[in-house]
Phi, psi and omega in degrees: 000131184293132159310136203205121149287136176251006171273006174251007163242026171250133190221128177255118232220065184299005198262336193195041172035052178252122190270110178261150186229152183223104174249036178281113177089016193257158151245109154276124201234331177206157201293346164301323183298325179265337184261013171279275139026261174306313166313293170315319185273327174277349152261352143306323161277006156295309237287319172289339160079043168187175187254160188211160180284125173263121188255114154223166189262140163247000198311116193031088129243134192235130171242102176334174155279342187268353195260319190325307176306306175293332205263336195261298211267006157270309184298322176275345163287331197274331189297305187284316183304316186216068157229129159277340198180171174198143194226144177221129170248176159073356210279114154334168192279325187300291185292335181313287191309341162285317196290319197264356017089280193300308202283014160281322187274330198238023156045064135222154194287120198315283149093100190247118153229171207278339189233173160305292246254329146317300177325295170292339172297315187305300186317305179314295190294317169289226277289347184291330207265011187249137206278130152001275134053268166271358181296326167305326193275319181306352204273329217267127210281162170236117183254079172307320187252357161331143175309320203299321195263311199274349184295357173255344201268004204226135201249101205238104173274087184320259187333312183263002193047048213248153107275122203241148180250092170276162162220009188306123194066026188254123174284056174264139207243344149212158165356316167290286219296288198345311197264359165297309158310314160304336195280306194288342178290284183336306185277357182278290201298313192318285198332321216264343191042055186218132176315179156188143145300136165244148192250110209230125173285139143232003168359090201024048170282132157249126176264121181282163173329299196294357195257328194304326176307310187299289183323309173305306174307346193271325170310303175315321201287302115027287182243017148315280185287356190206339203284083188278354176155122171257116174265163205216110181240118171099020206283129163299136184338298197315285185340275202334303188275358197257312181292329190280010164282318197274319186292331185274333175306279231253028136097039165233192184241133180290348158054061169256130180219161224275317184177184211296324164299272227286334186283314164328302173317289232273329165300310179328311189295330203251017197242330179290002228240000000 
């Protein structure tokens, strides 16, 4: 993809909470491409603090198969955090048909129209439909994977010399969350100047391609330095194999199990050992 400011192809419309995004004419050809891309558009919407209806062009946009993965699964983050609704227009029949694709496997609704003004029109009716009332609160944004948000996520059991980790429902999709996350583990664990067994929720954790190197290293590091013995728990099928991919390159036991009872046991087990 040629350099393009992409901060001129954002356009915020306060009259009627509409965020227009413009992909006209764009290629993604590999995922550095969606997350410059993607980067921009999620610090323009830190930067309004609030959630808006997503207008978007799709108009001659082609998104590689090398692109896809980062580009589905960046595009699902920004959504859950600050989209009230989203309309897509104009969208080739390669891309139409992938997008509508997507939106079978993650169960969510496309809303592919042939024009702009269908679009805004969709929009216009989901905002009629949310009563006065309640429209301030909808404003307000949700960051599943924010620092702010993940500093509750991570738990210290005295007694059992357990730390637990949640990651459940969490995307991670490049390298900055990782090392965000990470950051915030590390300094939690110093503090306390103590070893711990760890207990890690995976619950519908997506890790992306471009996030595993940083994971895999930050992990490793992690329980080198604070690690009395790691259980691993709920992993989705994808996840599930990806660590036992990681655990035989670098030679540890992944210690994977169905949940939380049984990661408990199994610490029990390592403590007899």
């Amino acid at each position: 993809m040629a350099d393009i400011d992409f901060a001129d192809r954002l356009e915020f419309h306060a009259d009627n909470d509409v965020m227009e995004v413009d992909f006209r004419n764009m290629t993604f050809k590999v995922s550095d491409d969606v997350h410059k891309v993607y980067d921009e558009v999620e610090r323009q919407l830190k930067s309004r603090g609030k959630k808006w209806f997503f207008l978007v062009n799709y108009h001659q946009c082609k998104i590689m198969s090398e692109a896809w993965i980062a580009f589905a699964h960046r595009g699902k983050i920004v959504n859950i955090g600050y989209s009230l609704g989203s309309a897509r227009f104009a969208a080739g029949s390669e891309t139409g048909d992938e997008i509508l694709e997507r939106s079978r496997e993650e169960k969510f609704d496309p809303n592919l129209f042939s024009s702009r003004k269908e679009a805004l029109d969709y929009l216009a009716g989901l905002r009629s439909n949310i009563p006065e009332s309640e429209f301030e609160d909808r404003l307000k944004p949700s960051l599943p994977d924010d620092l702010a948000t993940f500093t509750d996520r991570i738990a210290f059991h005295e007694e059992m010399q357990v730390m637990e980790v949640d990651f459940s429902n969490i995307s991670f999709a490049t390298s900055s969350v990782v090392n965000r996350v990470y950051d915030e583990i590390t300094d939690q664990i110093a503090q306390t100047r103590k070893n711990w067994y760890f207990i890690v929720n995976y619950a519908n954790t997506e890790i992306l391609p471009e996030a595993w190197y940083t994971w895999s290293e930050r992990g490793k590091k992690l329980n080198q330095e604070f690690s009395l013995g790691t259980v691993r728990f709920d992993p989705r099928e994808e996840t599930r194999q990806k660590i036992l991919k990681r655990a035989r390159a670098d030679e540890f036991n992944p210690n994977l199990v169905a949940n939380r009872e049984d990661a408990l046991k199994r610490v029990d087990e390592m403590k007899q050992q």
